[in-house]
C-alpha positions in Angstrom: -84.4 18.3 -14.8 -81.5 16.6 -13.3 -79.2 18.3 -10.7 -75.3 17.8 -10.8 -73.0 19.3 -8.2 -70.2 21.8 -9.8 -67.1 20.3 -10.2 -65.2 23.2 -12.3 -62.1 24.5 -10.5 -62.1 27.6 -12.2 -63.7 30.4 -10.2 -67.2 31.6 -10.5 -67.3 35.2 -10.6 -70.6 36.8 -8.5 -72.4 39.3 -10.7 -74.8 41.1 -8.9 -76.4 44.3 -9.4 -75.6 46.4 -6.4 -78.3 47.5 -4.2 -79.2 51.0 -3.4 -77.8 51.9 -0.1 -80.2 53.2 2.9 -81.5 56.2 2.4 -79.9 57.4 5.5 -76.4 55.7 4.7 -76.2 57.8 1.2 -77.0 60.8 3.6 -74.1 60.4 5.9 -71.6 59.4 3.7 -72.6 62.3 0.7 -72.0 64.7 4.0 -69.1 62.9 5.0 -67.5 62.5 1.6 -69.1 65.9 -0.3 -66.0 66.6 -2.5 -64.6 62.9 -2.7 -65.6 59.7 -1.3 -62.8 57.8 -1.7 -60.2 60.3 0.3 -60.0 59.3 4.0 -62.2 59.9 6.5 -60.9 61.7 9.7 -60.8 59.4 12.8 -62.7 56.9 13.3 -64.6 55.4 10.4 -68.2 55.1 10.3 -70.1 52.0 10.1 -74.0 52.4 8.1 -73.2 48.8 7.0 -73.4 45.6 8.7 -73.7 41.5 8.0 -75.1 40.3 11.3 -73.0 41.6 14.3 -69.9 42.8 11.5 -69.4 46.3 10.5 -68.5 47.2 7.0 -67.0 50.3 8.0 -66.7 53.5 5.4 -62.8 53.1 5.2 -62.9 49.5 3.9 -65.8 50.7 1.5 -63.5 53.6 0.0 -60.3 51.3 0.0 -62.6 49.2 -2.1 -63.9 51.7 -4.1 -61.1 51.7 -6.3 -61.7 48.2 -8.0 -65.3 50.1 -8.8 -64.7 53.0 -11.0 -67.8 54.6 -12.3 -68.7 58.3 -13.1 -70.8 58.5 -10.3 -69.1 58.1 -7.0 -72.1 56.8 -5.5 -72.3 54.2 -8.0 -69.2 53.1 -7.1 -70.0 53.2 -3.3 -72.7 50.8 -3.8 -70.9 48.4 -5.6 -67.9 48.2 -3.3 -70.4 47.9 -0.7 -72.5 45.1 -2.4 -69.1 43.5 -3.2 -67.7 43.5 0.6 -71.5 42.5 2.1 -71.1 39.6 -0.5 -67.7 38.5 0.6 -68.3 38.6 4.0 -71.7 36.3 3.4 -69.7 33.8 1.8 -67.1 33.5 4.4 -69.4 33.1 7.0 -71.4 30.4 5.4 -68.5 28.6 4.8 -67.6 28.5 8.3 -71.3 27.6 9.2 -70.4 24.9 6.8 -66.7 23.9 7.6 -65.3 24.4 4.3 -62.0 24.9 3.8 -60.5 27.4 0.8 -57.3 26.4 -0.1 -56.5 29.2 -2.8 -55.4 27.5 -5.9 -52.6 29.2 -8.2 -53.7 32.7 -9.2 -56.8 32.7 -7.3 -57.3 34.8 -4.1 -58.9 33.6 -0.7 -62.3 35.3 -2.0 -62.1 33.3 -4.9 -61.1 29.6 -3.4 -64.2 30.6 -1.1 -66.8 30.6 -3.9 -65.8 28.1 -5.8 -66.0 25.7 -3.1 -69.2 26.7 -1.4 -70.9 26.1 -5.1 -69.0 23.0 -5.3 -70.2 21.8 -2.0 -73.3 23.9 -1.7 -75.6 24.2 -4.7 -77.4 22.2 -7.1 -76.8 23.6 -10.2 -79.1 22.2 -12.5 -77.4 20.2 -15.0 -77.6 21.7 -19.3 -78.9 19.1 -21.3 -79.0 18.8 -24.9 -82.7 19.5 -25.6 -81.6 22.9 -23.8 -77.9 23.3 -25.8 -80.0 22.7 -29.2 -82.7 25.5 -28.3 -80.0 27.9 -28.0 -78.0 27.1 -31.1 -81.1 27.4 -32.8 -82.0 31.2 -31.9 -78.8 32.0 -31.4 -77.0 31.3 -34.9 -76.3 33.9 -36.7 -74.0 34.9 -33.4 -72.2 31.7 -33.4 -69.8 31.3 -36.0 -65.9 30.7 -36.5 -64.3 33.5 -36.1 -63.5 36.6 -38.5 -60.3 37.0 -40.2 -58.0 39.9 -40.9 -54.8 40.5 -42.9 -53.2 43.3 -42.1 -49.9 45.5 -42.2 -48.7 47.7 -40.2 -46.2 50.3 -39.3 -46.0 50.7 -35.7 -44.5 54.4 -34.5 -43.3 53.4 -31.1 -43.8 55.6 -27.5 -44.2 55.1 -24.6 -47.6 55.5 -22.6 -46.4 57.9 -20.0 -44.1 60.2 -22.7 -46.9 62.6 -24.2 -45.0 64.4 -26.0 -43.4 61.4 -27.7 -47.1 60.0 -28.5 -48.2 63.4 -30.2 -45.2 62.8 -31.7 -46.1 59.3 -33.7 -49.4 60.2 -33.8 -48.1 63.4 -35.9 -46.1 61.3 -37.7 -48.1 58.6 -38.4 -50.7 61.2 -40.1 -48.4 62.1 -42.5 -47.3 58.7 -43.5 -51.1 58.0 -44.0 -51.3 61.3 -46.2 -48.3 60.1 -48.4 -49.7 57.1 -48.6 -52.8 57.7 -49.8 -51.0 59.3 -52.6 -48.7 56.7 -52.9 -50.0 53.4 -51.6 -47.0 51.5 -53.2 -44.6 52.7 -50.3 -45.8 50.8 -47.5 -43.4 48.5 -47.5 -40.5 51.2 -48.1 -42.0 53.3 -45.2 -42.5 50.4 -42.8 -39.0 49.1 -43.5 -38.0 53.1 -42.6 -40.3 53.9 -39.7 -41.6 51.1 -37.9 -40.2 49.7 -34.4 -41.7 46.2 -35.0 -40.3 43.6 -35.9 -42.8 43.0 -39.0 -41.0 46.0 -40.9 -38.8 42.8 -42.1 -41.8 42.1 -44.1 -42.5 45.1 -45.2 -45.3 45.7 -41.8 -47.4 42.4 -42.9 -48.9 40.6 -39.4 -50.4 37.9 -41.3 -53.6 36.6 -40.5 -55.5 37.9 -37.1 -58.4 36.5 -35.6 -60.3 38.4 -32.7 -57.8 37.8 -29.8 -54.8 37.7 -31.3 -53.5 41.1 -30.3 -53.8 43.6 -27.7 -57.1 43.8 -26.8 -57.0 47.9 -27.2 -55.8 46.5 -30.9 -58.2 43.9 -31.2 -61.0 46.5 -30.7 -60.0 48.9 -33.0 -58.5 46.6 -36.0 -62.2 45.0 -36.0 -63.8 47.8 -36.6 -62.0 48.2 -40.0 -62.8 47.9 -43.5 -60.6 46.7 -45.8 -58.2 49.7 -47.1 -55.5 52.3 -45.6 -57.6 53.1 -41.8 -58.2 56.9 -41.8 -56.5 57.8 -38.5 -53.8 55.7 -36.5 -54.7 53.1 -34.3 -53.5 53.8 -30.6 -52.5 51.3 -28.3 -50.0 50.9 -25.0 -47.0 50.7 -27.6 -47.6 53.5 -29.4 -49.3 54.7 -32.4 -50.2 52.3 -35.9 -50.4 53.1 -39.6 -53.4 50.2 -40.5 -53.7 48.7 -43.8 -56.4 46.0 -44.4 -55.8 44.1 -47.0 -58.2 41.4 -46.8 -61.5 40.7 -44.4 -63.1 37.3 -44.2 -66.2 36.5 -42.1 -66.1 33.5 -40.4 -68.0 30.6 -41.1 -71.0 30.0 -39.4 -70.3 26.7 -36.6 -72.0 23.5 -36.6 -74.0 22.9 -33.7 -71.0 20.3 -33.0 -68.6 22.1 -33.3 -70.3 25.2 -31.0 -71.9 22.6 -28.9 -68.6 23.0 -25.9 -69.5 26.9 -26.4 -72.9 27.0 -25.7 -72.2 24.3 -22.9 -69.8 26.9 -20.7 -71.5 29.6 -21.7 -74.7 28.2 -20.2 -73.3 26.0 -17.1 -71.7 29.2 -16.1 -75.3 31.0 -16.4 -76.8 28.6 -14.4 -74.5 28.7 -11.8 -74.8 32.4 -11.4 -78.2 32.2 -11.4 -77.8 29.5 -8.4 -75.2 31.6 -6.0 -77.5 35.1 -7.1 -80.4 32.4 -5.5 -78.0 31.4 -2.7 -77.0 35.1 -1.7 -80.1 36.1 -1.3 -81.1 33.2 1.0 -77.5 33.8 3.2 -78.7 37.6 3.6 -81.9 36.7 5.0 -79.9 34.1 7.2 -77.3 36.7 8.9 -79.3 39.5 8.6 -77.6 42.7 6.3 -78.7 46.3 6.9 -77.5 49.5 5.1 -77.9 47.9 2.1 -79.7 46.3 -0.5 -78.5 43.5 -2.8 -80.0 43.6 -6.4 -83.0 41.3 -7.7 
């Protein structure tokens, strides 16, 4: 298959799973850290991490931490490990290299680093269209345009930090469901009288909504509807939402035309991950990392 060199300037995210740390680094640090791991440690930080001669110390690891939330705090340990033992293998091979990182807009130095050592430094093989036409076929009932929602509304406005004012709408916005269950003709009365969007103007109708169009805490919810007065409000940053669906439509399945750009991104951006996941572990055994283990 023919190579190409990666010319996106977007940047590549890494996604690796994060190794399990030494057996003797989750000793030390569960003694060190028994209540919480991510509180400070008293002086100086210890070090059970290292990329060649460069300590990861457990202070950078717990300021990282918090970009890593999981359940278990040694989940989120490894990862903000596994992401700092990453970071620090790229920048080093891009000095080995000489490649400059000038950060584009939006992007951080971490970022402008990745994109140009897989711009410079990999083969990413190229997708052809033997390879985009495989995928559309086994993969069509999950491409299609898509689905479609008309909706109204009535939108019982508080703020995210006011409790009291949220219990509040979400109170009230159960009683406007009750009434209107026996009276579904009011909608448009009661969002003209109790909603703080601007849609109460047309008595709470949104209009057509496609996935992506709202909120995403919105988006979530409002898909998960079927067509009718929703049971419960629907909460999101703004508040709390009396739902109505009035009409669903599925989308229409896409040609393989038409979803042939999809299925090129999606899969040029599997490839390269697959190429840097490649390249990292190649760069590890190059400078050497103890402490930790980066995933298969």
């Amino acid at each position: 298959m023919s190579t190409s060199r990666a010319t996106s300037n977007r940047a590549i995210p890494i996604v690796m799973d994060a190794g399990a740390l030494s057996d003797a680094s989750v000793k030390a640090a569960a003694h060190d850290h028994a209540d919480d791991p991510s509180q400070p440690l008293a002086g100086p930080a210890p070090v059970f991490v290292m990329v060649g001669d460069t300590p990861i110390d457990e202070a950078e690891i717990a300021r990282e931490m918090q970009f890593h939330r999981a359940d278990d705090p040694h989940e989120a340990r490894q990862a903000a490990a596994t992401t700092l033992v990453i970071r620090e293998l790229v920048r080093r091979e891009c000095e080995r290299l000489r490649l400059v990182a000038e950060p584009e807009e939006g992007e951080t130095e971490d970022e402008a680093r990745v994109r140009v050592l897989v711009a410079q430094a990999l083969d990413v093989p190229a997708v052809d269209d033997a390879a985009l036409r495989q995928y559309f076929e086994a993969n069509q009932a999950r491409l299609h345009h898509p689905d479609g929602l008309r909706v109204r509304h009535i939108l019982l406005a508080a703020a995210p930090s006011d409790i009291a004012a949220r219990r509040r709408a979400q109170q009230t916005g159960e009683e406007l469901i009750g009434a209107l269950r026996a009276e579904p003709d009011r909608f448009i009365e009661f969002a003209m009288r109790h909603s703080a969007c601007p849609s109460r103007d047309q008595g709470g109708e949104l209009g057509w909504i496609e996935r992506g169009d709202t909120v995403p805490e919105f988006d979530r919810q409002l898909f998960m509807l079927k067509p009718g007065m929703a049971g419960l409000t629907v909460e999101t940053r703004y508040g709390h939402h009396v739902v109505e669906v009035l009409e669903r439509v599925a989308g229409e399945p896409l040609s393989f035309e038409d979803a042939r750009a999809r299925i090129a991104a999606y899969m040029e951006t599997q490839a390269q991950q697959n190429a840097l996941h490649q390249y990292l572990h190649i760069l590890a055994q190059r400078y050497g990392v103890e402490g930790i283990a980066l995933g298969d």
